[in-house]
C-alpha positions as CSV (number, residue, x, y, z in Angstrom):
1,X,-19.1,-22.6,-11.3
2,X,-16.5,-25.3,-11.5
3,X,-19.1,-27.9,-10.3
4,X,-21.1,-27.0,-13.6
5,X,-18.0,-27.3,-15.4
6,X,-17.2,-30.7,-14.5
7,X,-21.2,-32.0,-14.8
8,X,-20.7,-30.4,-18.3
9,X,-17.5,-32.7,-19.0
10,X,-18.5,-35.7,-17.8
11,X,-21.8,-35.6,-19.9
12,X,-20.0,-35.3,-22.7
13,X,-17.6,-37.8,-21.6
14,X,-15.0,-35.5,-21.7
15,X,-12.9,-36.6,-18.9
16,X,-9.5,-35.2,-19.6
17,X,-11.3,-31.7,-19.4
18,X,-12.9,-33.2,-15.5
19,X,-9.9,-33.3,-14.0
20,X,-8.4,-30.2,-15.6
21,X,-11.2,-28.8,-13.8
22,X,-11.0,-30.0,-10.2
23,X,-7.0,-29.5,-10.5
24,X,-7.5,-26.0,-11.1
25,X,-10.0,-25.5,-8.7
26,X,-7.2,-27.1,-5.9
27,X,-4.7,-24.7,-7.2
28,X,-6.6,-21.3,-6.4
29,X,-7.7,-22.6,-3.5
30,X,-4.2,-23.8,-2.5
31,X,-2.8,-20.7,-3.7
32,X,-5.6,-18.5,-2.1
33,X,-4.5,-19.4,2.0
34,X,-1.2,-18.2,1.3
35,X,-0.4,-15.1,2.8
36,X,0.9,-12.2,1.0
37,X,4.8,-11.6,1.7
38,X,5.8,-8.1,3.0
39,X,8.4,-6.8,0.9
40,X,10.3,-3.4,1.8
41,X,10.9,-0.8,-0.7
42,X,12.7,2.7,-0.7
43,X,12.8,5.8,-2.6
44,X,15.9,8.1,-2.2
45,X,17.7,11.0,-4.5
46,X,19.6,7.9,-6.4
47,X,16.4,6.1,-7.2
48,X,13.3,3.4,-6.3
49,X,14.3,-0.1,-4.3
50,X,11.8,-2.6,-4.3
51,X,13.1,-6.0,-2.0
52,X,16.4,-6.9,-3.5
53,X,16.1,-5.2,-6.9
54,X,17.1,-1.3,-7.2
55,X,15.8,0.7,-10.5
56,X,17.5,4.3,-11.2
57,X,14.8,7.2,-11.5
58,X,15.7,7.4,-15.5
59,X,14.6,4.0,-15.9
60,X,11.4,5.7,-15.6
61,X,8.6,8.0,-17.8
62,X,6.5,9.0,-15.0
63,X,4.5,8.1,-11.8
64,X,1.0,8.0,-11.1
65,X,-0.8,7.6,-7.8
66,X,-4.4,5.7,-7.3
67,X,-6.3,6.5,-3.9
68,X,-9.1,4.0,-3.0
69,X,-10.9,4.2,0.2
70,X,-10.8,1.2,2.5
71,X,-7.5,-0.1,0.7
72,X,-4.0,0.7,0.4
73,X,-3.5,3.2,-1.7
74,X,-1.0,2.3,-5.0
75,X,1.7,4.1,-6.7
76,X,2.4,3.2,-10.2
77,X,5.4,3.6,-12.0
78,X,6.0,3.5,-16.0
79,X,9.0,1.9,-16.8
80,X,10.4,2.8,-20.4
81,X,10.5,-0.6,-21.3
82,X,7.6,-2.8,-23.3
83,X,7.7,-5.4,-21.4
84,X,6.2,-5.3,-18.0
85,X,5.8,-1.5,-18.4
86,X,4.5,-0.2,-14.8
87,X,5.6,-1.3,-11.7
88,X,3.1,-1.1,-9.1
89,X,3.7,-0.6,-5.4
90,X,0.8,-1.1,-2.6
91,X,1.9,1.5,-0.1
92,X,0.0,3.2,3.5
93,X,-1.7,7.0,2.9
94,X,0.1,9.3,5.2
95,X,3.5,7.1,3.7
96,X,2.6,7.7,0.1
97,X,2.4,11.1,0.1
98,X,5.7,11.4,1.3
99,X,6.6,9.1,-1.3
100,X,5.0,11.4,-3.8
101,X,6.8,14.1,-2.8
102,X,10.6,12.4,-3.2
103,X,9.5,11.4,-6.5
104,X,7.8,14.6,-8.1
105,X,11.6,16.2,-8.1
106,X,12.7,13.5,-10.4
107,X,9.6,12.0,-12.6
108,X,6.7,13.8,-13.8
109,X,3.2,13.0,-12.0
110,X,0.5,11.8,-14.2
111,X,-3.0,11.0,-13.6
112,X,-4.0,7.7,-13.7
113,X,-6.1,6.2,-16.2
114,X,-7.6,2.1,-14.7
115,X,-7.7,-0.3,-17.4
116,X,-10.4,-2.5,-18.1
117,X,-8.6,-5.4,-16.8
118,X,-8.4,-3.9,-13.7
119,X,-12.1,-2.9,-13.2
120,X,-12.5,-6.8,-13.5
121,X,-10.0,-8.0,-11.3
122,X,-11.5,-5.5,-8.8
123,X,-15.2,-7.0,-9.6
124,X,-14.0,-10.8,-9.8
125,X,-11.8,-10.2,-6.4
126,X,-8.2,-9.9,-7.4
């Protein structure tokens, strides 16, 4: 695709747009051999840390969970802000269900609804 991209530009002559190309093209694939880091969360009666940051349970509406086979399953939560509204944690099965269990005492469960960004990002990859 990005080969066509840059044929296309450089028949019109559009050179600027050419190297926009092949620098993006270096960037995914730079970014794309990275490997995930592992960061550690915890849910306890005073609320949800994720790495270094800690969020109360009433800075939150509600949690939903989304079960896929042959991936980690993922437990959203929906902050009450508009900005950034969910925060989405990757978690293990048997791990998430214990999860779910800490959390249904303080937020309300919800069933979750995919967006149609995500059916993409799921299509493309991502």
């Amino acid at each position: 695709m990005a080969s066509i991209l840059v044929l296309i530009a450089l028949w019109q002559k559009n050179f600027f747009f050419a190297v926009f190309v092949l620098l993006a093209v270096a960037m995914i694939f730079f970014f794309s051999r990275r490997r995930p880091a592992v960061i550690s969360f915890r849910v306890n009666d005073a609320g949800i840390g994720v790495g270094k940051n800690f969020y109360e349970h009433d800075r939150f509406e509600d949690f939903a969970v989304r079960s896929r086979a042959g991936h980690l399953d993922e437990i959203f939560l929906k902050k009450k802000t508009a900005v950034s509204p969910y925060l989405r944690i990757p978690i293990d099965s048997k791990m998430g269900k214990e999860v779910c269990d800490i959390l249904k005492i303080k937020l309300p469960e919800v069933e979750y609804k995919e967006s149609l960004v995500e059916l993409f990002s799921e299509i493309l990859g991502f």
